[in-house]
C-alpha positions, 0 to 999 in steps of 0.5 A: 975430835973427828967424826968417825967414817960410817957407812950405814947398809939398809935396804932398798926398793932393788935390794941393799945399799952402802951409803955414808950418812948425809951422802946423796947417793949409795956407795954400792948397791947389792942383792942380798944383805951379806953382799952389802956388808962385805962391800961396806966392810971392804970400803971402810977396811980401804978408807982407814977404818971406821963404824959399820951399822947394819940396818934391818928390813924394818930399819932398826939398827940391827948390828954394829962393828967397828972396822980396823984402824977405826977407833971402837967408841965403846970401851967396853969388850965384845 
């Protein structure tokens, strides 16, 4: 099976970042938390879909969303 395409956003000394896991370097830099989210979910919309996971200030995961064509790894609804 496929590992799915993740984009993790969390924040940063200069604001929030996009960084795929393992990537040595961030996909897209924002101001805000909500500028992040949109750019990793236009990212992950143009590369096929995937799993978007939102990290707080404190660095928990804090959401998460799957973003079509990826396949939700949860079978549940909601």
């Amino acid at each position: 099976m496929p590992t799915p395409n993740e984009r993790i956003v969390q924040k940063t000394d200069d604001g929030w970042e996009v960084r795929a896991p393992g990537a040595s370097r961030a996909s897209a830099t924002a101001p805000t938390q909500a500028d992040a989210v949109n750019r990793a979910r236009e990212i992950l919309r143009n590369d096929n879909g995937g799993e978007l996971l939102i990290r707080g200030i404190d660095g928990r995961i804090r959401a998460q969303d799957t973003i079509a064509p990826g396949s939700d790894p949860r079978s549940s609804k909601g």
